[in-house]
C-alpha positions in Angstrom: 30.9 -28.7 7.1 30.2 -31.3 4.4 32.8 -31.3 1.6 30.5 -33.2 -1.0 26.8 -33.4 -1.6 24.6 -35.5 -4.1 21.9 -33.3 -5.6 18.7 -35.8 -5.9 16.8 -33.8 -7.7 17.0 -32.3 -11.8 16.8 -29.0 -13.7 16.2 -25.3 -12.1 16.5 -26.6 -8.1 19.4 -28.5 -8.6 21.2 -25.6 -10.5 20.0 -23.3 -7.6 21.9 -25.6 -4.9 24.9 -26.1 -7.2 24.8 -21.8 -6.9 24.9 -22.1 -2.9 27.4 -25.0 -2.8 30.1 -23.4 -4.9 29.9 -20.4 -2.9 30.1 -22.5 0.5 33.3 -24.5 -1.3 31.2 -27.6 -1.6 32.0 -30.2 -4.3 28.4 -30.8 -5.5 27.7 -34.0 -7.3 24.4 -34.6 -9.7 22.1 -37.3 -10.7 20.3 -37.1 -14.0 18.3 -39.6 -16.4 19.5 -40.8 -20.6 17.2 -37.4 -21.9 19.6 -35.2 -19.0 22.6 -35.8 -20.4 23.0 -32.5 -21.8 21.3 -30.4 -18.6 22.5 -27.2 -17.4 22.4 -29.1 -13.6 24.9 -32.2 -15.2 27.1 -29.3 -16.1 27.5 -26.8 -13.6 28.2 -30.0 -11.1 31.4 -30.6 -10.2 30.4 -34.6 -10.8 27.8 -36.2 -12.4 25.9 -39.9 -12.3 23.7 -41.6 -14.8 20.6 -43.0 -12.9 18.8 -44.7 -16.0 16.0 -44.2 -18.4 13.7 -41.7 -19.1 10.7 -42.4 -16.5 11.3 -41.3 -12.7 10.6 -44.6 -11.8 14.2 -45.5 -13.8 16.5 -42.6 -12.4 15.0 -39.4 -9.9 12.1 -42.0 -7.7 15.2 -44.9 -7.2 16.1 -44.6 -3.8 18.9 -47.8 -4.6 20.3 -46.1 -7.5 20.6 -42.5 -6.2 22.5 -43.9 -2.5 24.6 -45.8 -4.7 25.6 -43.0 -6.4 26.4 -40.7 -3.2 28.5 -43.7 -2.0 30.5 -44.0 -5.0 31.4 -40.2 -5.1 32.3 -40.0 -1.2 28.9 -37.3 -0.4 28.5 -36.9 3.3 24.8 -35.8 2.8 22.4 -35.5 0.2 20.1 -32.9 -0.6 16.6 -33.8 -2.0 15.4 -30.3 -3.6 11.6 -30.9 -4.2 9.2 -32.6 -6.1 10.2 -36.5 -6.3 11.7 -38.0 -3.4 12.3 -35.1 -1.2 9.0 -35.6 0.7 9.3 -39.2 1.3 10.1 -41.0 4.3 11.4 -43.6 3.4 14.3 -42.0 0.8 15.2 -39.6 4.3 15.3 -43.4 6.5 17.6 -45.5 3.7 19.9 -42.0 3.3 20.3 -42.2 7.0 20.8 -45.9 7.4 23.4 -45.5 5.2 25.1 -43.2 6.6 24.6 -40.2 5.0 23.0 -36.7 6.2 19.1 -36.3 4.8 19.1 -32.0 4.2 15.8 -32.0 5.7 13.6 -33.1 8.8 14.2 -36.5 9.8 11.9 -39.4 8.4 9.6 -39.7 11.7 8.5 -35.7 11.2 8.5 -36.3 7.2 5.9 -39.2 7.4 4.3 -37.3 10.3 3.6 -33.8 8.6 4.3 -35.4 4.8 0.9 -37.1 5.8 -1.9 -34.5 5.3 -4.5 -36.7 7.7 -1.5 -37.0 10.6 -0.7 -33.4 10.4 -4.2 -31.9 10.5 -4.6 -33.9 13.4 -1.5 -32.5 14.9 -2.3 -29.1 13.8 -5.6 -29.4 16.1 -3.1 -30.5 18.9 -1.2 -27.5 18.6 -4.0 -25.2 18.6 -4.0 -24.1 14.9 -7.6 -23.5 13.0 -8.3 -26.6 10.4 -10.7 -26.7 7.6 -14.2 -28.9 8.4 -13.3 -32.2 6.9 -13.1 -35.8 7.1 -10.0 -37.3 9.3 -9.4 -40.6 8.1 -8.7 -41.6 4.3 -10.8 -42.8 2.1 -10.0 -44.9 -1.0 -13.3 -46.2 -2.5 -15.9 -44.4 -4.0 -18.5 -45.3 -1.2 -16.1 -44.4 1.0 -15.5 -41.1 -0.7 -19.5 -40.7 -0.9 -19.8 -40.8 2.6 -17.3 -38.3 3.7 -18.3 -36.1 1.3 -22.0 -36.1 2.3 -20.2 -35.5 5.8 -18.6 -32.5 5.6 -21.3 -31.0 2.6 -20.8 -30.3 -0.7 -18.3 -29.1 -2.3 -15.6 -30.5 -0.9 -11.8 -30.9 -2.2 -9.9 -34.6 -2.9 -6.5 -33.9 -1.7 -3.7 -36.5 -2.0 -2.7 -37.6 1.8 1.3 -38.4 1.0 2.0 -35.2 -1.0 1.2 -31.8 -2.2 2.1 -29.3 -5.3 -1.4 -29.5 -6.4 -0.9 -32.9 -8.2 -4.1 -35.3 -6.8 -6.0 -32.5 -6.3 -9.9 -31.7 -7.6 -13.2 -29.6 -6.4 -15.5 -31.7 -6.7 -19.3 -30.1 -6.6 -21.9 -32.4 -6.9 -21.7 -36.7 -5.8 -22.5 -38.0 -9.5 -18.7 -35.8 -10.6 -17.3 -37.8 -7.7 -16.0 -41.4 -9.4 -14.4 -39.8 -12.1 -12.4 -36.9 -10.1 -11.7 -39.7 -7.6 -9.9 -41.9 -10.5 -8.4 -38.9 -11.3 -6.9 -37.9 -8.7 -5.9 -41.5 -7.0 -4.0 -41.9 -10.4 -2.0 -39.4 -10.2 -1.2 -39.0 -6.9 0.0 -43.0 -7.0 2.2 -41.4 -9.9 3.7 -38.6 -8.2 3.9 -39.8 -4.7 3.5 -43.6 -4.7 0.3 -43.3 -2.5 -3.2 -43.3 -3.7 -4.6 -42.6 -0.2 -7.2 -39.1 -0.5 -8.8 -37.3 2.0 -11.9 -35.0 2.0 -12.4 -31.8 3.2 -14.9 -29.2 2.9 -14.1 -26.6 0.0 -13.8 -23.0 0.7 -14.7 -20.4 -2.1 -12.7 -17.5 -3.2 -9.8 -18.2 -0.4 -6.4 -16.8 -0.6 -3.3 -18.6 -0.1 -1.0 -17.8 2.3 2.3 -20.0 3.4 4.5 -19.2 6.6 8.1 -20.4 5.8 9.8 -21.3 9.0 13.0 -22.8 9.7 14.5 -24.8 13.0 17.5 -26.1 14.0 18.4 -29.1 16.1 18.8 -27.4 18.9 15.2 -26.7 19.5 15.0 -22.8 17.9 12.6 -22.6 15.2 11.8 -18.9 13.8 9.4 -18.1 10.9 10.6 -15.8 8.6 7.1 -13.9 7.1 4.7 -15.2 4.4 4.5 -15.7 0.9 1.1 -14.9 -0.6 0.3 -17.8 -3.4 -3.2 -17.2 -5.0 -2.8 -17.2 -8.4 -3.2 -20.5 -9.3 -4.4 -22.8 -11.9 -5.3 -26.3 -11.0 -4.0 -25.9 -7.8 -0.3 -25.3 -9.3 0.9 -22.3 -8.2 2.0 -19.2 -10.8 2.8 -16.2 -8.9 3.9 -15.7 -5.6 4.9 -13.1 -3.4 6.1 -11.7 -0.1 4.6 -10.1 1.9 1.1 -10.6 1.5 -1.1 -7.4 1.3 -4.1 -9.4 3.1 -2.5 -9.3 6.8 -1.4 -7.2 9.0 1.3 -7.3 11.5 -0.9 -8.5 14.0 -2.2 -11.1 12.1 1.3 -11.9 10.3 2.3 -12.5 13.6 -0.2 -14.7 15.1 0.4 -17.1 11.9 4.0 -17.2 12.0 3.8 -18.1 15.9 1.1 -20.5 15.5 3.5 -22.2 12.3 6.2 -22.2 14.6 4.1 -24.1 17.9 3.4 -26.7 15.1 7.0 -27.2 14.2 8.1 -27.7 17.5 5.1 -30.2 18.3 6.6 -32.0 15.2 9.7 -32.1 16.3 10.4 -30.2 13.3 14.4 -29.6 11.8 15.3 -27.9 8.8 13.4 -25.5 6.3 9.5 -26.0 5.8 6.2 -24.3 5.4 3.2 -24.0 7.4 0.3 -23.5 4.4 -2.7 -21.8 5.3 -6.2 -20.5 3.7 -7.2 -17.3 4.4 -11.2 -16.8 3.8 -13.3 -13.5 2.4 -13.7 -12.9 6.2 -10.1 -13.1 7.3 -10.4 -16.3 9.3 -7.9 -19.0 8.7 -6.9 -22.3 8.6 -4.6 -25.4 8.4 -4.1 -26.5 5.5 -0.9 -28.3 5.0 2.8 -28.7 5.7 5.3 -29.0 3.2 8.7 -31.1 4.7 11.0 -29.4 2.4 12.3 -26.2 0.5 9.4 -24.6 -1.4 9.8 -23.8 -5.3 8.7 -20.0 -4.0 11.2 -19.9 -1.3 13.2 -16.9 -3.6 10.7 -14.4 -2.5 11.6 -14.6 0.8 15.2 -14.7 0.4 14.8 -10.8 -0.9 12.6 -10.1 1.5 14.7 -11.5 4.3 18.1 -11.2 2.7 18.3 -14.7 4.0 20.0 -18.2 1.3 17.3 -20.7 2.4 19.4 -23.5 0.7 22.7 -22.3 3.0 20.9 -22.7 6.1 19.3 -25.7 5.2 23.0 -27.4 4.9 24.2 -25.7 8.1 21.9 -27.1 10.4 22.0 -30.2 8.5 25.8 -30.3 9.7 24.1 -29.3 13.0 24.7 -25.4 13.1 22.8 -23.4 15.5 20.3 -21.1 13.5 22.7 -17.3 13.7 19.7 -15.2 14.3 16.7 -15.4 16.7 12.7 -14.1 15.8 13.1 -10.3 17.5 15.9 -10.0 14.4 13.5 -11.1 11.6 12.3 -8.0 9.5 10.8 -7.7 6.2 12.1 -5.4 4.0 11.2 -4.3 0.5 8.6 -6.4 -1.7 9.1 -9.6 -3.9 7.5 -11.3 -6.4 7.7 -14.4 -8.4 6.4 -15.7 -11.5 6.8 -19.7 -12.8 8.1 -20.1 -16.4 6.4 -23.0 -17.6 6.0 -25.1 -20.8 2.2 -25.0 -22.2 0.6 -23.3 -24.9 -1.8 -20.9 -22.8 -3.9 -20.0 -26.0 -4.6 -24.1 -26.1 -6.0 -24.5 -23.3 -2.7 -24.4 -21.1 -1.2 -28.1 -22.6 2.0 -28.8 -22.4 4.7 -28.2 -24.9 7.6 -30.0 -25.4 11.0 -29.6 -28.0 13.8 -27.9 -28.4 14.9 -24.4 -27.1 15.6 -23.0 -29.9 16.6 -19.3 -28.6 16.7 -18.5 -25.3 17.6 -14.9 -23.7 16.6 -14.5 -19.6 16.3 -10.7 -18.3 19.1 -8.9 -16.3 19.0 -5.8 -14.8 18.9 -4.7 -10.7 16.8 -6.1 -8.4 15.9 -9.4 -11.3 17.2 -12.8 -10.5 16.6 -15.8 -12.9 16.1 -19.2 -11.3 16.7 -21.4 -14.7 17.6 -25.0 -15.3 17.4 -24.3 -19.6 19.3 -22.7 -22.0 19.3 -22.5 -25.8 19.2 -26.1 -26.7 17.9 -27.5 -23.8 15.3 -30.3 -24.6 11.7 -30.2 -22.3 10.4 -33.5 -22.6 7.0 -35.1 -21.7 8.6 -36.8 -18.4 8.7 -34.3 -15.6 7.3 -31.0 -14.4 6.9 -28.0 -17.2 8.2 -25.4 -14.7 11.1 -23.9 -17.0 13.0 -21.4 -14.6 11.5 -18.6 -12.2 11.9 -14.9 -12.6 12.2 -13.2 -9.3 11.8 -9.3 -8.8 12.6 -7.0 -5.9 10.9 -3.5 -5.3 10.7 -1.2 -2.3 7.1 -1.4 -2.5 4.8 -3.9 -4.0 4.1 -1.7 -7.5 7.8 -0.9 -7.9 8.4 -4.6 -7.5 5.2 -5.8 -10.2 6.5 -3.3 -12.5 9.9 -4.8 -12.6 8.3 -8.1 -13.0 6.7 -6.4 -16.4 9.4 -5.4 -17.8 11.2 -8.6 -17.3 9.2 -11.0 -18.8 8.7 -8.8 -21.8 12.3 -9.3 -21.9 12.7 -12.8 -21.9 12.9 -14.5 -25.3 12.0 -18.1 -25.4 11.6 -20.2 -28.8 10.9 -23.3 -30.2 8.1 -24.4 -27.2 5.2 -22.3 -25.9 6.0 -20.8 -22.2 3.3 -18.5 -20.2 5.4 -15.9 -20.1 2.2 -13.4 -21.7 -0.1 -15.0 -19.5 2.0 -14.3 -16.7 2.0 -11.0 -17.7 -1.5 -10.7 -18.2 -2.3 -11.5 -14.6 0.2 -9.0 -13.5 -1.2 -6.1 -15.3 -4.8 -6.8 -14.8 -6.6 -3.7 -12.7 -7.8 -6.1 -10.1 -4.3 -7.8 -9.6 -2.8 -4.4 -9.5 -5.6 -3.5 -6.4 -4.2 -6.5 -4.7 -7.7 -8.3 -4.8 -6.4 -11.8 -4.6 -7.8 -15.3 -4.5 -7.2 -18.8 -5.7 -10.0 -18.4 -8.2 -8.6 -15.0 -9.7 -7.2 -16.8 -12.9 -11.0 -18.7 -14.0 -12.7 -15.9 -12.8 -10.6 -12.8 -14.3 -8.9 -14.6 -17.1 -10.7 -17.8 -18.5 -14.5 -17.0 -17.6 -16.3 -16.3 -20.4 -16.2 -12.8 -21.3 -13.7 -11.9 -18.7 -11.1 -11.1 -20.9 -11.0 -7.2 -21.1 -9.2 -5.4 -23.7 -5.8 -4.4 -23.9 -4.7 -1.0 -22.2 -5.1 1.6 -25.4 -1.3 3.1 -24.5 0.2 -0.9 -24.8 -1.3 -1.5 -28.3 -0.1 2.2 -29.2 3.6 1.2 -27.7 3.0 -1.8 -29.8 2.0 -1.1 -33.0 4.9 2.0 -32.9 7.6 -0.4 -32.2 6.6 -2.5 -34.8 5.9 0.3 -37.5 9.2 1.7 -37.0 11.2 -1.5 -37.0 10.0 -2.5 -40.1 10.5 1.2 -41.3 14.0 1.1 -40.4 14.8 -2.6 -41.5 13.4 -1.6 -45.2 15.4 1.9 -45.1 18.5 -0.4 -44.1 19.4 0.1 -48.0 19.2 3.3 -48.3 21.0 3.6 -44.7 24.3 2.0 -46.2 24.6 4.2 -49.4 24.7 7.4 -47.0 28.7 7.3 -47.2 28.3 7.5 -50.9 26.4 11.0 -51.1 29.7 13.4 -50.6 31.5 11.6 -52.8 29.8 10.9 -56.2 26.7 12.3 -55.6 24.2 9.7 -54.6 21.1 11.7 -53.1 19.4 10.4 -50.0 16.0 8.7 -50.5 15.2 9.7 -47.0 12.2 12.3 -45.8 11.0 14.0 -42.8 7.7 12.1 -42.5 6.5 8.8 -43.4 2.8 7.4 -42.9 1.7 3.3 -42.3 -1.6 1.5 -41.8 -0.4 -0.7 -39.5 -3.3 -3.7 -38.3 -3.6 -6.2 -35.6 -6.7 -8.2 -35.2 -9.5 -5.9 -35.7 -7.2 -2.6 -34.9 -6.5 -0.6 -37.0 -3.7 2.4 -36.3 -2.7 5.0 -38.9 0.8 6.3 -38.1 3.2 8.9 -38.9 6.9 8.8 -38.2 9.0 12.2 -38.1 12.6 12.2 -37.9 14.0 15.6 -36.8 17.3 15.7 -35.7 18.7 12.4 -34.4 18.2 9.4 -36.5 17.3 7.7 -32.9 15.2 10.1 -32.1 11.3 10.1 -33.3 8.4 11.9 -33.5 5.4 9.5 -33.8 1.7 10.1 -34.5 -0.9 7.3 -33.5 -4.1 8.3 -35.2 -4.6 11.8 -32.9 -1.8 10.5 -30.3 1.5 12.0 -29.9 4.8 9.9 -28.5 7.9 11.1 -28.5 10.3 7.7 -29.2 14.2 7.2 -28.6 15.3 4.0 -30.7 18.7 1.7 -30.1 21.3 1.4 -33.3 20.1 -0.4 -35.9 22.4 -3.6 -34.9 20.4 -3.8 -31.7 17.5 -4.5 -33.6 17.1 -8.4 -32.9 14.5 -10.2 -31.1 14.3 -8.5 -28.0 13.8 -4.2 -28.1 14.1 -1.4 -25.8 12.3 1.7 -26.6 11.9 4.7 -24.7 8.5 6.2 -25.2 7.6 9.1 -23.6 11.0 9.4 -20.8 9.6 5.3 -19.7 12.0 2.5 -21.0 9.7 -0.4 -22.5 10.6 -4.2 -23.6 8.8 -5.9 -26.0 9.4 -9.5 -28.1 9.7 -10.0 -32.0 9.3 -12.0 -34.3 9.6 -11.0 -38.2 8.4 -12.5 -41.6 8.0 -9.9 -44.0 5.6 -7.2 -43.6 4.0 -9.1 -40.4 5.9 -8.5 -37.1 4.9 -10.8 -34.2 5.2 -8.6 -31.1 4.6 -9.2 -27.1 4.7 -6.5 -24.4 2.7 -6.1 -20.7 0.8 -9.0 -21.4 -0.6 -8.6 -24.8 0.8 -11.2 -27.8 -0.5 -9.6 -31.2 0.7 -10.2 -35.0 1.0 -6.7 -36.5 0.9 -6.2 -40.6 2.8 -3.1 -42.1 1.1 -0.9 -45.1 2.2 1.7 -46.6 -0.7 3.8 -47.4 -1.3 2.2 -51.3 -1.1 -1.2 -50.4 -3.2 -0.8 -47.6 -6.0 0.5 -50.2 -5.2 -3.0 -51.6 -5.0 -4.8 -48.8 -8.6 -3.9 -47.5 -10.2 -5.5 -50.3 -8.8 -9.0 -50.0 -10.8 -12.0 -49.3 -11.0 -13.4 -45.6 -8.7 -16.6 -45.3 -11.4 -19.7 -45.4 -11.2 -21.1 -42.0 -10.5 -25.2 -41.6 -13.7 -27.3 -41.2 -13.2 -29.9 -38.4 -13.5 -34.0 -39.4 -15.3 -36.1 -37.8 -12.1 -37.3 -35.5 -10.7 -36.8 -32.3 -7.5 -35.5 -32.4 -4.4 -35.1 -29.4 -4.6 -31.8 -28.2 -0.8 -32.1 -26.1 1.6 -34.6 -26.3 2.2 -37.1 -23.5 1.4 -41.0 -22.9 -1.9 -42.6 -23.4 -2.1 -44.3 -19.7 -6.4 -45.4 -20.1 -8.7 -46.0 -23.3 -11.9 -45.9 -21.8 -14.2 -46.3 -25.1 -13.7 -49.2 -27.6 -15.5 -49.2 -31.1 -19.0 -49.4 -31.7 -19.7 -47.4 -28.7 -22.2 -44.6 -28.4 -20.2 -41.8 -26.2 -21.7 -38.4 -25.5 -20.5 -35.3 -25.7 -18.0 -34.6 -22.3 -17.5 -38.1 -21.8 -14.0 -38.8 -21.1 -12.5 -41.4 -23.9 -8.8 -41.3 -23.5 -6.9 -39.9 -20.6 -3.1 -39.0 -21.0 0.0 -38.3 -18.6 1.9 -35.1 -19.5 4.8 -33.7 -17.2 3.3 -35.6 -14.0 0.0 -34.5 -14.6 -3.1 -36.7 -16.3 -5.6 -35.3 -18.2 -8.6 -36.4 -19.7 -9.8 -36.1 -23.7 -13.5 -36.2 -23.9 -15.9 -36.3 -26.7 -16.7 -33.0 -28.6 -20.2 -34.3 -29.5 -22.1 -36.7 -29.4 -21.4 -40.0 -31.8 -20.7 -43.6 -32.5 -17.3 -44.5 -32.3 -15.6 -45.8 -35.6 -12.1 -47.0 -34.3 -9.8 -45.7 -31.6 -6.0 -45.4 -33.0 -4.4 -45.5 -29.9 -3.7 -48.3 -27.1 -2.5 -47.8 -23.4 1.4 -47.1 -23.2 1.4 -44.9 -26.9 3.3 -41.9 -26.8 1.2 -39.6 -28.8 1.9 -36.1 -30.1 -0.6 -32.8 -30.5 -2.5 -33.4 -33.7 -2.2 -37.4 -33.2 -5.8 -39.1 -34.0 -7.1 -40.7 -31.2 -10.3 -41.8 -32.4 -12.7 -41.3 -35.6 -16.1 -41.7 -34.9 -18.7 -42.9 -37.9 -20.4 -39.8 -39.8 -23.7 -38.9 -40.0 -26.0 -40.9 -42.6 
């Protein structure tokens, strides 16, 4: 067994393999960049390198600098995590030449499979069902044109030397085709160093279902069950889990066998997954193979009771795999969810800063995959995935309602996460049904008017937990003078019964608390609605809550300023304001706040790098074109015109690091 390995990789994977290491008794070593420095991955390491600057390019893509490094700390093997170099051929060759053990498949099966063309044509080989679509690569527009007409529109531009959704775009009709083709040959030269696309026809309303397998170098290869990845946005997954509720055993079967006939036409060592699309009809097919350990790969851990990272290192030293398929059972349900920063309520851009407070959940049958802590700093350089929340369950509603209730406990400030949205996908009726697809998210979430209202029983829960927190934080006073009654007389200012007007949005709930008995204990009246509520101690009152309404423990978030408590819970993010009955009299009759007329500019909606200006002054643009197209955490996006116009100046240049709210261009007003 290896005694030392290099971690090539950052943040949340490389704290996970740090976790499997120290239990193993292997020294680990890490690699991190000049913004790293303080990373929970440089500190949980038993050593730690600095590669160089900010940009992958300077420190995570340098093959020289990150071999140097092993070789200097005396690492028998490196392990790539994923993401950056762990999918690329020639990082797996130069660690071998230099004499060190690649965790992963050899560079031959890496370039083979890595290489979306090569491996569909493999996966016909081996029998497995492909998607309709153009074989060779194209890198021109005509080129593109062509195989598009081909295979019939719409059809899908995928990257051919990586995956993770970056370089990917639907593309429905042939005059969207040059700009989604830029698009995507841009950022897939970013991420993977390879601008090569290929075309394939796209399927509607799919679901997404990956086969993990894993094989030794002694020829055994076993699958170990699927992972059902759907909800997606942009092609990046958000939740995953295992197993899927779309097959059956039969079917589970024939995927897993047909996953494991490719890997062994591969020649295939160490952990991967076999990714397939499953359509309305139940047919599926090929659609890619991932050469490495997968970001989801916790949900099959619980499922299996399996460490995917342990085995990965033992047959890496060139163990033989300790169990065979017959012994392979699925037991329980998991389910993950991806903590990323980006302001959902903005159109999901990124958000970068400091962590200002940071709590994760605990409790049974919760695991927390993080690589942040109160203050870590998320920066505009690499991928917004913060941490993963894992859940376990004996079924699959046990295991979604566990997921609930831990991401209304986990507390995040000073950046945006989509920790709600995650939540809202989880409790939405048609989630809970298991009615899954790739297109769940624009379809139920971001179509317009998809978005359904909140569950009557979850504004209830939260407009009590916020009425009686701010009841309890203004009786605080009167609280601390009880020890004074018995002794010189100071009477209590408490009653039995006390009403609010409490407001969110456009609802409005009038409340009445009772306190008989316990001082934790309370009866609560929501308009006509009854709840019988258990409270913690006052001192437990901070920014995470636990209530028990009605026998059911339930989590929420707060914020406080005053009379306006910021609350989250199952979803649903709401500011709540606090009357008491007289100064809610008042408060009706006050003006509405004058809303903010826009200018006639064009302003930064995330931060990130300006990489193209694609509009110069003087220029007539109409509304949708694209004018300035920025890179955020490994993804570019394009900023086009609200309306139409005549542009004025543009304030930015190619290479400006720009914040939200930055101008980027003014454009002349009307005459």
């Amino acid at each position: 067994m290896f005694e030392k390995i290099l971690i090539a990789n950052r943040a949340e994977i490389a704290v996970r393999i740090i976790h499997t290491c120290k239990t193993m008794g292997i020294r680990t070593v890490a690699v991190y960049s000049e913004p790293d420095f303080r990373s929970i991955h440089v500190i949980q390491a038993d050593e730690a390198v600095l590669l160089g600057g900010a940009r992958p390019s300077e420190s995570y893509l340098s093959i020289d600098k990150i071999i140097d490094a092993a070789l200097t700390t005396g690492c028998q093997a490196i392990h790539p995590g994923y993401g950056f170099l762990s999918e690329n051929p020639v990082f797996a060759e130069r660690v071998a030449a230099a004499g060190l053990i690649f965790i992963g498949p050899p560079a031959a099966v890496i370039a083979a499979m890595g290489d979306k063309i090569a491996a569909k044509k493999l996966a016909v080989i081996a029998g497995v069902p492909t998607v309709p679509g153009h074989t060779e690569p194209v890198v021109s527009l005509e080129e593109a044109l062509t195989a598009a007409t081909q295979v019939g529109f719409p059809i899908l531009l995928k990257p051919a030397a990586g995956g993770g959704g970056k370089g990917m775009r639907a593309v429905d009709r042939a005059m969207d085709m040059a700009s989604a083709l830029m698009l995507c040959q841009q950022e897939t030269q970013k991420s993977f160093g390879d601008a090569r696309l290929f075309v394939e026809r796209f399927i509607r309303r799919p679901r997404h279902i990956e086969i993990q397998i894993i094989a030794d170098q002694h020829g055994n290869v076993v699958h170990l069950g699927e992972r059902e990845c759907s909800i997606q946005r942009r092609y990046q997954k958000i939740i995953e889990e295992s197993p899927s509720c779309a097959l059956t055993p039969a079917l589970r079967e024939q995927m897993g066998n047909l996953a494991c006939e490719l890997a062994r036409k591969a020649g295939y060592v160490n952990a991967g997954t076999v990714e397939f699309i499953l359509d309305e009809d139940g047919a599926f097919f090929f659609l890619e193979m991932n050469t490495r350990l997968q970001v989801e790969h916790p949900v099959t851990e619980l499922v299996n009771s399996l460490d995917l990272v342990e085995l990965q290192i033992r047959i890496a030293a060139g163990e033989v795999l300790p169990f065979r398929q017959q012994d392979i059972s699925l037991t329980g349900w998991a389910m993950e969810v991806r903590i990323c920063a980006e302001d959902t309520k903005r159109g999901f851009v990124p958000s970068i800063g400091l962590i200002t407070r940071y709590a994760a959940p605990k409790g049974k049958n919760v695991r927390v995959d993080s690589g942040v802590d109160a203050g870590s700093t998320v920066s505009v350089f690499y991928d917004p995935m913060l941490a993963k929340v894992i859940t376990w369950g004996e079924n699959r509603e046990e295991a979604r309602k566990r997921m609930v209730q831990a991401l209304n406990g986990y507390h995040i400030e000073g950046i945006f996460t989509n920790i709600d949205f995650a939540n809202q996908v989880l409790t939405h009726p048609v989630f809970i049904r298991g009615d899954l697809s790739t297109d769940f998210i624009p379809t139920h979430l971001l179509a317009e008017g998809a978005r359904i209202a909140p569950p009557v029983e979850v504004l209830h829960a939260m407009a009590t937990a916020t009425t009686l927190i701010y009841h309890l934080r203004e009786n605080l006073l009167q609280d601390s003078l009880r020890p004074l009654k018995s002794k010189v007389g100071v009477s209590s200012l408490h009653k039995d019964s006390y009403d609010y007007v409490t407001k969110s949005e456009e609802d409005i709930f009038h409340i009445r608390l009772e306190n008989k008995g316990t001082e934790l204990q309370w009866h609560v009246l929501v308009g006509e609605t009854a709840y019988l509520v258990a409270t913690p101690p006052m001192e437990f009152y901070r920014r995470r809550l636990k209530m028990n309404i009605n026998g059911e423990d339930v989590y929420f978030r707060l914020k406080y300023k005053g009379n306006f408590i910021e609350a989250a819970s199952c979803g649903v993010s709401r500011t709540f304001e606090i009357y008491n009955p007289r100064e809610w009299q008042l408060a009706k009759y006050m003006p509405p706040p004058i809303e903010k007329v826009s200018g006639n500019i064009l302003d930064c909606p995330m931060p990130g790098l300006v990489v193209d200006v694609k509009v110069t002054a003087g220029e007539r643009v109409f509304r949708g074109q694209e004018l300035i197209i920025l890179e955020s955490m490994k993804m570019e996006s394009a900023v086009s015109a609200p309306a139409d116009g005549v542009v004025e100046s543009v304030c930015v240049k190619t290479g400006d690091a720009v914040e939200t709210g930055t101008v980027l261009v003014h454009f002349k007003k009307d005459e």
